[in-house]
DRENDO-1510 file (C-alpha; in Angstrom, 1 decimal, always signed):
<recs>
REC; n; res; u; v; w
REC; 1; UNK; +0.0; +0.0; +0.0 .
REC; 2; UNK; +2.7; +2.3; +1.1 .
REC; 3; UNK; +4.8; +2.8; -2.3 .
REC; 4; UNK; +7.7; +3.9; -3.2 .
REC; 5; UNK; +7.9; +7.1; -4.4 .
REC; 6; UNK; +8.8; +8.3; -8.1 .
REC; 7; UNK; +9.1; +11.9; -7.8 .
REC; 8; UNK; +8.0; +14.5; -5.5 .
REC; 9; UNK; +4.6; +16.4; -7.0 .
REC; 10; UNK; +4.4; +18.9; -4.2 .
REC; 11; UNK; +5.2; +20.0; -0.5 .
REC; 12; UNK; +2.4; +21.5; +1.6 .
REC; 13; UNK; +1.8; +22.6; +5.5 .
REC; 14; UNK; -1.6; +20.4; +6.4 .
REC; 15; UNK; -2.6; +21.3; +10.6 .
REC; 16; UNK; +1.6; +21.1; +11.7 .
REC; 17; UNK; +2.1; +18.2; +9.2 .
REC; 18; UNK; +4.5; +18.6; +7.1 .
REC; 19; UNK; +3.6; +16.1; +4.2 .
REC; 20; UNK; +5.6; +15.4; +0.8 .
REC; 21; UNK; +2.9; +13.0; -1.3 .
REC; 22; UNK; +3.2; +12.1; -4.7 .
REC; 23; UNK; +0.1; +10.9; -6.5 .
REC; 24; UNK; +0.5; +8.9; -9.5 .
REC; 25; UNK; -2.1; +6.8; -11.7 .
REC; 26; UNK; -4.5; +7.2; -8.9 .
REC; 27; UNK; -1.7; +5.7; -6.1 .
REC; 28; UNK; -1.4; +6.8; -2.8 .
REC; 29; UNK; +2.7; +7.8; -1.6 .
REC; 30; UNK; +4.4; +9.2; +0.7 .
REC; 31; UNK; +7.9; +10.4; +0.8 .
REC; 32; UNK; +8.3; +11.4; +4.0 .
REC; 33; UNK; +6.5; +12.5; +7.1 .
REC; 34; UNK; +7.2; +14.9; +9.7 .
REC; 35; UNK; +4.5; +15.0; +12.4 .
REC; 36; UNK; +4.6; +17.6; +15.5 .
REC; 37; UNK; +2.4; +16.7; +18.4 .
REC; 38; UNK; -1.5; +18.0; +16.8 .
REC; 39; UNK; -2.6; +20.8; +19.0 .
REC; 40; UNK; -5.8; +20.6; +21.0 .
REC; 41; UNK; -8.7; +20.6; +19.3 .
REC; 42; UNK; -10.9; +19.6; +22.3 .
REC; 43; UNK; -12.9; +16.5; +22.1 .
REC; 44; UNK; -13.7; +14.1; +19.1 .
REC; 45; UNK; -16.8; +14.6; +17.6 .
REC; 46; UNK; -19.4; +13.2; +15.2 .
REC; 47; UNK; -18.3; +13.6; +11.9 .
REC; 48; UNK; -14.5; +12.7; +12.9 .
REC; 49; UNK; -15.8; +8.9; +13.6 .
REC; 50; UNK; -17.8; +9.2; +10.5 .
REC; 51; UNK; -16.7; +10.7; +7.5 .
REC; 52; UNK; -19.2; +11.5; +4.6 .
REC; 53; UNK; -18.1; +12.1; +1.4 .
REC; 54; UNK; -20.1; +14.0; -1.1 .
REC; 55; UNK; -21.7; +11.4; -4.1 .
REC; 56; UNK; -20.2; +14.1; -6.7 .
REC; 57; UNK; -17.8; +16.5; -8.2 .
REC; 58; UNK; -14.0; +15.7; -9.1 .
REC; 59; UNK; -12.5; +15.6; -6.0 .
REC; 60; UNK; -12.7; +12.0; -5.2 .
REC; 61; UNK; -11.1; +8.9; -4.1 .
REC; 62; UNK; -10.9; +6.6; -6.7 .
REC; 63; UNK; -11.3; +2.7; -6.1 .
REC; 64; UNK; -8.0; +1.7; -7.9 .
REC; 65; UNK; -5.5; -0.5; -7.4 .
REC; 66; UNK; -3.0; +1.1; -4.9 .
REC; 67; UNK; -6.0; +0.7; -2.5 .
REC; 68; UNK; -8.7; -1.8; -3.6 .
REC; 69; UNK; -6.6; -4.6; -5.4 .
REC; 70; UNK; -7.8; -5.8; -8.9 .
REC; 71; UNK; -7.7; -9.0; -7.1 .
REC; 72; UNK; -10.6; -8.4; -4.9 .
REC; 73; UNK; -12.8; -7.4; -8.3 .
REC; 74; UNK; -12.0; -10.6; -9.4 .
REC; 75; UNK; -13.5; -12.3; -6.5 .
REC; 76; UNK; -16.2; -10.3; -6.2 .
REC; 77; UNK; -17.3; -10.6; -9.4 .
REC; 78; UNK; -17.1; -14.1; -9.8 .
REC; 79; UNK; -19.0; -14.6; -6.7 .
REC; 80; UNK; -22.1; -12.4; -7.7 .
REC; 81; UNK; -21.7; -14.2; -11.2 .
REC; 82; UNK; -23.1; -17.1; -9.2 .
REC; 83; UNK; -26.6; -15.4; -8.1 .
REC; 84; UNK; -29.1; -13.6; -9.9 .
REC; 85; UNK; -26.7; -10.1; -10.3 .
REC; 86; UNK; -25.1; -12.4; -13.0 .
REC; 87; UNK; -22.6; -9.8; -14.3 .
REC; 88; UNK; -24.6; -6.5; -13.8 .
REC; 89; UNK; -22.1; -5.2; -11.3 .
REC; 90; UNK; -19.7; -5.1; -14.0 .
REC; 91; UNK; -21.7; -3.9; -16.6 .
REC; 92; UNK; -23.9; -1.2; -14.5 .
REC; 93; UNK; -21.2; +0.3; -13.1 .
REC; 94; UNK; -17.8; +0.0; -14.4 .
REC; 95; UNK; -14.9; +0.4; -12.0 .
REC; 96; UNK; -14.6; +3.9; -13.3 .
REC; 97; UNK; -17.2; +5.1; -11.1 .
REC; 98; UNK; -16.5; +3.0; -8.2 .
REC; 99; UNK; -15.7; +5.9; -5.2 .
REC; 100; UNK; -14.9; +6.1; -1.9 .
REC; 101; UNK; -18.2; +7.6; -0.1 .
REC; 102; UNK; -17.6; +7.1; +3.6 .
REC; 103; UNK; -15.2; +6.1; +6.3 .
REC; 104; UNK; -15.7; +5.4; +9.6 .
REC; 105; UNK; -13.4; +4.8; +12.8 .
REC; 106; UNK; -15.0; +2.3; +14.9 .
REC; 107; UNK; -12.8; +2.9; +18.3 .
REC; 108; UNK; -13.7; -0.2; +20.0 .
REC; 109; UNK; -14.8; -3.4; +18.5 .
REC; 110; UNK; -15.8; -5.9; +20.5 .
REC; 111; UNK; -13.3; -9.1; +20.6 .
REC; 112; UNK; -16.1; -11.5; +22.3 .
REC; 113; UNK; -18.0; -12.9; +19.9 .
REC; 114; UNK; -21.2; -12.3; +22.8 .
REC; 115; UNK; -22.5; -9.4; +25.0 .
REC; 116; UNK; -20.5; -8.9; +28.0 .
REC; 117; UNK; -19.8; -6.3; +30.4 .
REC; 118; UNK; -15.8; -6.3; +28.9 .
REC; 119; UNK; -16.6; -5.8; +25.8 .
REC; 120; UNK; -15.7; -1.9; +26.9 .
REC; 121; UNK; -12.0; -2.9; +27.7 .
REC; 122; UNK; -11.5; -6.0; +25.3 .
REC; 123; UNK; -12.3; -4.6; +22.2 .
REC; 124; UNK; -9.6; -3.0; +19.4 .
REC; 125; UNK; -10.1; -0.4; +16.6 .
REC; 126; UNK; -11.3; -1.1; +13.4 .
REC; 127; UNK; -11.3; +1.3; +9.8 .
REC; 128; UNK; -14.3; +0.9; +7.9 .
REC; 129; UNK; -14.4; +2.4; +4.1 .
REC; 130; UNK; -17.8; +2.5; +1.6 .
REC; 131; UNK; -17.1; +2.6; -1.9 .
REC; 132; UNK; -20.3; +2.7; -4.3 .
REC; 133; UNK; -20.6; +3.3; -8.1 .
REC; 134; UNK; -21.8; +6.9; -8.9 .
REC; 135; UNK; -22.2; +8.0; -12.4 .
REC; 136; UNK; -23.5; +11.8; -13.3 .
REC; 137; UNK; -27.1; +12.3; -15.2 .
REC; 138; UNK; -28.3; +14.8; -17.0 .
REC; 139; UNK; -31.7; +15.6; -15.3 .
REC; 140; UNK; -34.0; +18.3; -17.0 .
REC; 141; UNK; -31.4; +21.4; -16.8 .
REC; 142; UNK; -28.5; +20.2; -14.5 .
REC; 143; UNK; -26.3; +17.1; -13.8 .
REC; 144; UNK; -27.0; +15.7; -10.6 .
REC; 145; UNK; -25.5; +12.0; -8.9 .
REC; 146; UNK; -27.0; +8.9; -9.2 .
REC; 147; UNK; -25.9; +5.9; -7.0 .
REC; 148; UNK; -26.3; +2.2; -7.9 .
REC; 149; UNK; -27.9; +0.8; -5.4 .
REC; 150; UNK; -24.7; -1.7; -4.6 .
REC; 151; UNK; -22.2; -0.9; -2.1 .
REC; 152; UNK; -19.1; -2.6; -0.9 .
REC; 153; UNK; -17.9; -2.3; +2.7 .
REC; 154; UNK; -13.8; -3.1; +3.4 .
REC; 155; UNK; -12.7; -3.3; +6.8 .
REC; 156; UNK; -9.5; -3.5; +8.6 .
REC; 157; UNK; -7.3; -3.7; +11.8 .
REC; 158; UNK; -4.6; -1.7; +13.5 .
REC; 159; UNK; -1.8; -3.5; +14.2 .
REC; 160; UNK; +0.0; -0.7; +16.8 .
REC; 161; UNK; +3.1; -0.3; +15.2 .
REC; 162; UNK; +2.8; +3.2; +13.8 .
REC; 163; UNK; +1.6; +4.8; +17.5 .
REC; 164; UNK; +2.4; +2.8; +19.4 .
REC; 165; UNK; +6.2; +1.3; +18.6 .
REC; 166; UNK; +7.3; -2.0; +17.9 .
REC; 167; UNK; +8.3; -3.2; +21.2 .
REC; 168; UNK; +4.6; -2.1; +22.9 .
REC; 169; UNK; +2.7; -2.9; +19.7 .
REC; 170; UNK; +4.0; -6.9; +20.4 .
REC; 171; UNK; +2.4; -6.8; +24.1 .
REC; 172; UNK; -0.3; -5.0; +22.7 .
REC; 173; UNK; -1.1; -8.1; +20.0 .
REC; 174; UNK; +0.0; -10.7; +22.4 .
REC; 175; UNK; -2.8; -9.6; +25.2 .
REC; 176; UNK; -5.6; -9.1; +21.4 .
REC; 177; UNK; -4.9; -13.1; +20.6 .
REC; 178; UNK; -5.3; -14.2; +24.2 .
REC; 179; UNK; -8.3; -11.9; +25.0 .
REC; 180; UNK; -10.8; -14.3; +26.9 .
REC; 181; UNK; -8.0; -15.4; +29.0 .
REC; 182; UNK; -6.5; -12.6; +30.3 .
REC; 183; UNK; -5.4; -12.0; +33.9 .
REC; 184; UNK; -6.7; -8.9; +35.9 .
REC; 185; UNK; -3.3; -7.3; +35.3 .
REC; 186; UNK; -3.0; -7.8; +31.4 .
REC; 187; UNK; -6.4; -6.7; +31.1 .
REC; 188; UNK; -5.4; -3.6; +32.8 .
REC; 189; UNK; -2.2; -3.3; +30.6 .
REC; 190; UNK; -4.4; -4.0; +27.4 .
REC; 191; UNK; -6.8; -1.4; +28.1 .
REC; 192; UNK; -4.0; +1.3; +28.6 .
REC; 193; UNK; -2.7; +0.5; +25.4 .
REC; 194; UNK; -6.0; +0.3; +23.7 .
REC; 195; UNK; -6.6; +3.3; +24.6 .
REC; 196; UNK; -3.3; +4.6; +23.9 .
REC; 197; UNK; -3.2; +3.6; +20.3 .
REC; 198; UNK; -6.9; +4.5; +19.8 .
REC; 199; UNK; -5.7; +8.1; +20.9 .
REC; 200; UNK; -3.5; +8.7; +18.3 .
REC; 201; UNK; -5.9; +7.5; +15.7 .
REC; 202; UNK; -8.7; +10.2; +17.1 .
REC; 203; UNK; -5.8; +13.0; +16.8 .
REC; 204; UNK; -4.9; +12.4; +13.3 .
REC; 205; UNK; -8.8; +12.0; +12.1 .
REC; 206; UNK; -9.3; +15.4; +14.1 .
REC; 207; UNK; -6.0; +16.8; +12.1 .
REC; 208; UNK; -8.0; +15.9; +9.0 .
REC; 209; UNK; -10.0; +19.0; +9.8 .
REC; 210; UNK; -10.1; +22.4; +7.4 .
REC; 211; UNK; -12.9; +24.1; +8.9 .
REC; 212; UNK; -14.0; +26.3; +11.8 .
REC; 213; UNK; -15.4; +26.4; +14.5 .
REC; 214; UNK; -15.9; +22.3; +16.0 .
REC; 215; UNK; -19.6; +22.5; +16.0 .
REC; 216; UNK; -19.6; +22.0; +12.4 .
REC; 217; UNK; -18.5; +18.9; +13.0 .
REC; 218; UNK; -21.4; +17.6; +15.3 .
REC; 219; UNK; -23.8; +14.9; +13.8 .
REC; 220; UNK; -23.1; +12.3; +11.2 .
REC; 221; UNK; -23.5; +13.8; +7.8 .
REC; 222; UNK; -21.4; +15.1; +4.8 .
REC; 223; UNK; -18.0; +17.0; +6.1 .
REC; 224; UNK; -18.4; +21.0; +6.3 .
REC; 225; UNK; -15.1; +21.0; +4.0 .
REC; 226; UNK; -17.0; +20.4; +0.8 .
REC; 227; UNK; -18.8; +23.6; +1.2 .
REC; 228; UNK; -16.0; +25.3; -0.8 .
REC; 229; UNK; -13.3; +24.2; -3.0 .
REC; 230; UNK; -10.3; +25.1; -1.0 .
REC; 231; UNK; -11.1; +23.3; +2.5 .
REC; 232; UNK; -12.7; +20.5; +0.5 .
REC; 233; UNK; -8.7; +20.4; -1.5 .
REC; 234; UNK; -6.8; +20.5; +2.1 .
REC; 235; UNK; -8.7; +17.7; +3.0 .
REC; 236; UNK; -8.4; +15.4; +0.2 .
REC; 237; UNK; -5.0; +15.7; +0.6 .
REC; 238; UNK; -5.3; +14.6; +4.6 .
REC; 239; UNK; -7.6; +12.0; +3.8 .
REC; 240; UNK; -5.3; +10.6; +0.9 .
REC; 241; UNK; -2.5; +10.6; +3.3 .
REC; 242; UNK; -4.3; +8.9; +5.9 .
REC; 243; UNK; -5.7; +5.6; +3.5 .
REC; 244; UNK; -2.2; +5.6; +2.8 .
REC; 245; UNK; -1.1; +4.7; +5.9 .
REC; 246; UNK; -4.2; +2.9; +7.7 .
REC; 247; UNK; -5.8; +0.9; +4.4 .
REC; 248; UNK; -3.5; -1.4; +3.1 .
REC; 249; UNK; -4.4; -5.1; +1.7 .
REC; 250; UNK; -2.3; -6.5; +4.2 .
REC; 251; UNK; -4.9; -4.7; +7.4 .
REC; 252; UNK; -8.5; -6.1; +5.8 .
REC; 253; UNK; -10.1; -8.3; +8.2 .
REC; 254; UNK; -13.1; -8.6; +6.1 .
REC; 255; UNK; -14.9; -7.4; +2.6 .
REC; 256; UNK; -18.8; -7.3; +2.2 .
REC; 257; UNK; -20.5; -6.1; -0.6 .
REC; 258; UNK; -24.6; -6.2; -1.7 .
REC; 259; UNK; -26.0; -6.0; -5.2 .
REC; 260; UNK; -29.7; -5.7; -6.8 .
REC; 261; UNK; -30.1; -7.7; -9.8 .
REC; 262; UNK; -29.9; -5.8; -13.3 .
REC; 263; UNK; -32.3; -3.4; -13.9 .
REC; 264; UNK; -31.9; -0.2; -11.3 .
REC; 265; UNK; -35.2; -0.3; -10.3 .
REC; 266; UNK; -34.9; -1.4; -6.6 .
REC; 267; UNK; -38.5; -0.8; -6.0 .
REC; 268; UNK; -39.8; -2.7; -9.0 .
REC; 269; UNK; -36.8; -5.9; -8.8 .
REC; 270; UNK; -37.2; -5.6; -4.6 .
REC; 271; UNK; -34.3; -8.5; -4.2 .
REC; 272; UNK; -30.9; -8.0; -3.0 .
REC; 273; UNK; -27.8; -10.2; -2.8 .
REC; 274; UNK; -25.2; -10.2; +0.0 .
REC; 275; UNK; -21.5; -11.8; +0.1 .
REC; 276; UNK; -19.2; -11.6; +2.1 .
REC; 277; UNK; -14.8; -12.4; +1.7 .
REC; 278; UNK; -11.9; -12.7; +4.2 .
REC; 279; UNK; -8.1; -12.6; +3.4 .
REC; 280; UNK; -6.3; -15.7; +2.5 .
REC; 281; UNK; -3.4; -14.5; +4.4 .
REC; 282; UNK; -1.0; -17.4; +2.8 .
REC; 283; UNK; +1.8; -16.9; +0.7 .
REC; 284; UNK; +3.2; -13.6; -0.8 .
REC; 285; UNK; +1.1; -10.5; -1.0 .
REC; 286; UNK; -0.6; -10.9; +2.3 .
REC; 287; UNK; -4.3; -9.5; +2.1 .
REC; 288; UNK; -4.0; -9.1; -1.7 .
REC; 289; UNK; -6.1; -12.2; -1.7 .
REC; 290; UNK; -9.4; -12.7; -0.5 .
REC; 291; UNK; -11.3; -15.5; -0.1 .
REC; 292; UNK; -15.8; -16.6; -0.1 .
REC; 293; UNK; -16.8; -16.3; +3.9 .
REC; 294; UNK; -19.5; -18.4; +5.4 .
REC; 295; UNK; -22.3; -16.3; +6.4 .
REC; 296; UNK; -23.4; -16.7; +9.8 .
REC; 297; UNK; -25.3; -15.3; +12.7 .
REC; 298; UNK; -24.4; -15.5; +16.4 .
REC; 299; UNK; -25.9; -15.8; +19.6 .
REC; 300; UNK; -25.7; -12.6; +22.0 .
REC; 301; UNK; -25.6; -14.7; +24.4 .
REC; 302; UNK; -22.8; -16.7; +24.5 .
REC; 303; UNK; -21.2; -16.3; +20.8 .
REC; 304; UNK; -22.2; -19.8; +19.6 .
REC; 305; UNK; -23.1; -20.2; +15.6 .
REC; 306; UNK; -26.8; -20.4; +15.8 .
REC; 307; UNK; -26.7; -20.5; +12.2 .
REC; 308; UNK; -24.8; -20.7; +8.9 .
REC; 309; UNK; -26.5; -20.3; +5.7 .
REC; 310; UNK; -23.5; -20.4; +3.0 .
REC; 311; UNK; -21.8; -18.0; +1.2 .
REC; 312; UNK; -24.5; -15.3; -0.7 .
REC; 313; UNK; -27.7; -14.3; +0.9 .
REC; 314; UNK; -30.6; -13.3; -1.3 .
REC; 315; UNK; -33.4; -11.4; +0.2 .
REC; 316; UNK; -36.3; -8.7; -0.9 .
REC; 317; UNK; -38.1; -5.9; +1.4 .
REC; 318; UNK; -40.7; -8.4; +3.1 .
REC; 319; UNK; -38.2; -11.4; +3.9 .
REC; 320; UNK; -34.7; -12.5; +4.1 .
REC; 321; UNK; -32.6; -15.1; +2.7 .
REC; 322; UNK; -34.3; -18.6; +1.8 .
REC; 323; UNK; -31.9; -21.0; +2.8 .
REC; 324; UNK; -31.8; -18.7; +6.6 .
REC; 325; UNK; -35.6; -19.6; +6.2 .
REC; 326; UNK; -35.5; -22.9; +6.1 .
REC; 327; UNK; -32.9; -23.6; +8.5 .
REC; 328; UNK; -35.0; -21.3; +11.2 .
REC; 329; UNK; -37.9; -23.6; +10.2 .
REC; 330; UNK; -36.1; -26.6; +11.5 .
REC; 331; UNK; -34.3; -25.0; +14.4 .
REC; 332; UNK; -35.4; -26.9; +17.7 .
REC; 333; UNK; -35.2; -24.9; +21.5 .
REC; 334; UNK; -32.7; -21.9; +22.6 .
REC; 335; UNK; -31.4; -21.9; +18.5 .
REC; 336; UNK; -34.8; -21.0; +17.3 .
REC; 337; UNK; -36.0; -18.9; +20.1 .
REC; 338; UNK; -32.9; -16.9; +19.7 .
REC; 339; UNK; -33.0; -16.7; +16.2 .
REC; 340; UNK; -36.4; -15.3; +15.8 .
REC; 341; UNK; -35.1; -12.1; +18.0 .
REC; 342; UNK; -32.1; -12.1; +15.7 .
REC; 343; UNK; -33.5; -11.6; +12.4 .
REC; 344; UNK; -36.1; -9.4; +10.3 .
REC; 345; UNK; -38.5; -12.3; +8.9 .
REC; 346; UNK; -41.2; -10.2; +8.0 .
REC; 347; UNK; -41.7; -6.9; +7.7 .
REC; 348; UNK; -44.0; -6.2; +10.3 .
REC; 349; UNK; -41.0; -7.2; +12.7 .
REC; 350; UNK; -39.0; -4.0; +11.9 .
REC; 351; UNK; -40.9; -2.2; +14.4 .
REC; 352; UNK; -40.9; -5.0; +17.0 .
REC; 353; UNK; -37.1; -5.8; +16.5 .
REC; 354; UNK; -35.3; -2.9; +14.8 .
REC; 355; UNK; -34.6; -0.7; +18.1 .
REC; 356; UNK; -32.7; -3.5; +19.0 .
REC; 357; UNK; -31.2; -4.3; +16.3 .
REC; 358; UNK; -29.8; -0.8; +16.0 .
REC; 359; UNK; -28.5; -0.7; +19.3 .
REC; 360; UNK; -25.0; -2.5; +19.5 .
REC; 361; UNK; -25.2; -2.6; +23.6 .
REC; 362; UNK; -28.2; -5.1; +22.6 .
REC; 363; UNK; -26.7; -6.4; +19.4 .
REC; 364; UNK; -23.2; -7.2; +17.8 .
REC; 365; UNK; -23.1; -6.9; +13.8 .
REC; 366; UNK; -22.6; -10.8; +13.9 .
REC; 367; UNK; -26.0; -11.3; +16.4 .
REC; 368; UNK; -28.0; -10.7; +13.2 .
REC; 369; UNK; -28.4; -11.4; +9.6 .
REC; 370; UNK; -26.3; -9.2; +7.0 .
REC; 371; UNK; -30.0; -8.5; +5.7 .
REC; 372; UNK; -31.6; -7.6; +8.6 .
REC; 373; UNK; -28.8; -5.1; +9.4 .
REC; 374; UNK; -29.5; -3.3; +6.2 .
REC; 375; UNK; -33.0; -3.0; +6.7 .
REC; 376; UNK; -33.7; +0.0; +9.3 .
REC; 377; UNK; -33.9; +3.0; +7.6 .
REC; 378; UNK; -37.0; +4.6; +6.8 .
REC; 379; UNK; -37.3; +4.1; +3.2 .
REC; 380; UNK; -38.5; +0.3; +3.3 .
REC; 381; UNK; -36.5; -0.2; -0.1 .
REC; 382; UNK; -33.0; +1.7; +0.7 .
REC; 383; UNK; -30.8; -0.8; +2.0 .
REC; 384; UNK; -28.0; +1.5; +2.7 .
REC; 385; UNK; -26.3; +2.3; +6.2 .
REC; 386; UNK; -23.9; +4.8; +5.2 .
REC; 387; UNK; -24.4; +5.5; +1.8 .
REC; 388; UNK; -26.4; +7.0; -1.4 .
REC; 389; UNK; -29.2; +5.8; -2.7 .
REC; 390; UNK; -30.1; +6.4; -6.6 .
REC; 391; UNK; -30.4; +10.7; -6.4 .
REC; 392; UNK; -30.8; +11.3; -3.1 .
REC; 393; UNK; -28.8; +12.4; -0.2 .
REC; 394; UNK; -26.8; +10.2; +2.0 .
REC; 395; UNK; -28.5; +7.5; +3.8 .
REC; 396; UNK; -27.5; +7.3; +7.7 .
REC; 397; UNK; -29.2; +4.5; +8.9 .
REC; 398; UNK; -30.4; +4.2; +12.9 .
REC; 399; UNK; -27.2; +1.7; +13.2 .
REC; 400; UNK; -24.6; +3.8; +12.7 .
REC; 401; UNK; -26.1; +6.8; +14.8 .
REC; 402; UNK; -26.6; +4.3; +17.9 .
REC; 403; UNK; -22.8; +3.1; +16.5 .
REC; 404; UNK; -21.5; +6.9; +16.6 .
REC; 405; UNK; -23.3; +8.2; +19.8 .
REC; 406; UNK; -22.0; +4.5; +21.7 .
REC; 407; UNK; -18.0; +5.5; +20.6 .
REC; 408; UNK; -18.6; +9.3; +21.5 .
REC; 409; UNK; -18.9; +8.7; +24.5 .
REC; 410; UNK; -16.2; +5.8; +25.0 .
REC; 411; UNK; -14.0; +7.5; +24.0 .
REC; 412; UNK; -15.0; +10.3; +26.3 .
REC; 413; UNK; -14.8; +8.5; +29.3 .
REC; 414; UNK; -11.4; +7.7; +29.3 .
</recs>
């Protein structure tokens, strides 16, 4: 990810950074960095956890190879070749179009696969990036946006070496793999250096900032430095910078992405298709290669598989996946009982189950069905979390404001 670089473009003074980048063929590199400890900026706020990008205009970052390898295409492509999309990913929206259209810091994600009062102190960070396909219309006597309604979510790890150091980033890993068994005193050093590391993350995404005064970075929505085009080219430059460092192939921990069938009318095809991929992590080019994963969900209880229903999920408005269906059908005792809170069967239970679905104190991401998840906005047929829907604004689903307010205020307490 981090690449060597050819030549020097241009040297600029970003927040007491002094950065020399180089951008070539759409790659991220750095030359050098110099970093002086960021000023206070007082505390971390909504739209530093969540970063919205805007759907248009040129300023962008592009979905090419220095940062989504051409072998995770492959792979994603051949696995929605095996459902209903067929090939209309690659046909509907060419890479070309493919964008990066949010990123979020999760500060603290839970290591126990089940609800538990540690899950505060045995957690570790995670980077979350949205790309989507966005193609410019001509609608009556302007351009305007238009997303495909298909989004792919990449997510990755920290492994403590940049903020930490080496020698503390080892201890920190070595307490991560053992986390269930942890004494009261390694706990205690685990959390220091959780929070440690997750510190310096905070300070650089708050060093991403080009606009005044911090209020206008309160609430998840679109950043305030897109409101004109010299903030919005400061931070480009951050942000560039800061993939560069944080999302590299060898970091994913896991790729998800979710298609309609051809056609663009969601409404009208009402099915969707969900698939998810983890990193080989054997042989050379570590994280370069990615792999089907079994989808699954969990119990909140004590982080058993109640379930696994393969490697694609197909589902419309009013149900979810068939196979999910039919296993539920024959579940017997505490699996069944536990699945039917877990899941959105019908479409009556969004009101009955979607507060608690939407609140990760009550539910983990892996407690529920990939569909299920997606379905609790308020447009019945908008699937999206964090992300655009045909012409209209971002869609900020209940999730990720529960998600946002719940870090907030971690992070605060330390």
């Amino acid at each position: 990810m981090l690449l060597a670089c050819r030549s020097c473009l241009s040297q600029m003074l970003v927040h007491h950074r002094i950065l020399i980048s180089s951008v070539f063929t759409g790659a991220f590199a750095i030359c050098g960095v110099v970093q002086a400890a960021p000023a206070s900026v007082g505390p971390v706020r909504a739209k530093d956890l969540a970063v919205v990008l805007p759907a248009g205009g040129s300023q962008r970052v592009a979905a090419e190879d220095a940062i989504f390898p051409a072998a995770w295409w492959e792979q994603i492509h051949a696995a929605f070749a095996k459902t209903s999309v067929g090939d209309a990913v690659e046909r509907e929206s060419p890479l070309a179009n493919w964008r990066l259209v949010a990123m979020r810091l999760a500060p603290c994600q839970p290591l126990l696969p089940y609800l538990s009062e540690r899950n505060d102190v045995l957690c570790q960070p995670e980077l979350r990036l949205v790309w989507q396909p966005v193609e410019q219309r001509y609608r009556r006597d302007r351009w305007v946006s238009y997303a495909d309604d298909r989004a792919v979510h990449v997510l990755y790890r920290f492994n403590g070496e940049r903020e930490l150091g080496v020698e503390r980033a080892k201890i920190w890993q070595d307490l991560l793999r053992r986390a269930e068994s942890l004494s009261i005193t390694e706990t205690e050093t685990y959390k220091k250096l959780t929070r440690t590391l997750v510190k310096s993350i905070t300070a650089e995404l708050q060093d991403l900032r080009s606009v005044s005064p911090a209020k206008e970075y309160d609430g998840v929505g679109e950043r305030p430095e897109f409101g004109n085009q010299s903030s919005a080219t400061r931070f480009m430059a951050s942000l560039h910078s800061f993939l560069a460092k944080h999302a590299r192939p060898e970091l994913l921990t896991q790729l998800t992405a979710f298609s309609l069938p051809e056609g663009r009318e969601p409404p009208m095809i009402d099915e969707w298709v969900f698939v998810a991929f983890e990193p080989t992590h054997s042989g050379q080019g570590q994280g370069q290669e990615i792999q089907p994963q079994s989808l699954t969900v969990r119990s909140r209880r004590d982080g058993r598989i109640l379930v696994e229903y393969g490697v694609k999920a197909r589902a419309s408005v009013r149900r979810d996946d068939e196979v999910l269906q039919d296993l539920f059908d024959h579940a017997t005792g505490e699996n069944k009982s536990e699945l039917d809170e877990a899941v959105i069967w019908t479409f009556g239970d969004r009101k009955t189950k979607g507060a608690r679905i939407a609140d990760p104190r009550q539910t983990h991401v892996a407690h529920t069905s990939c569909v299920s998840c997606h379905k609790l906005g308020k447009l019945t047929f908008d699937l999206h979390n964090l992300s655009y829907f045909e012409d209209r604004g971002v869609s900020i689903s209940p999730r990720v404001e529960m998600d946002v307010k719940k870090e907030l205020a971690w992070i605060a307490a330390d």
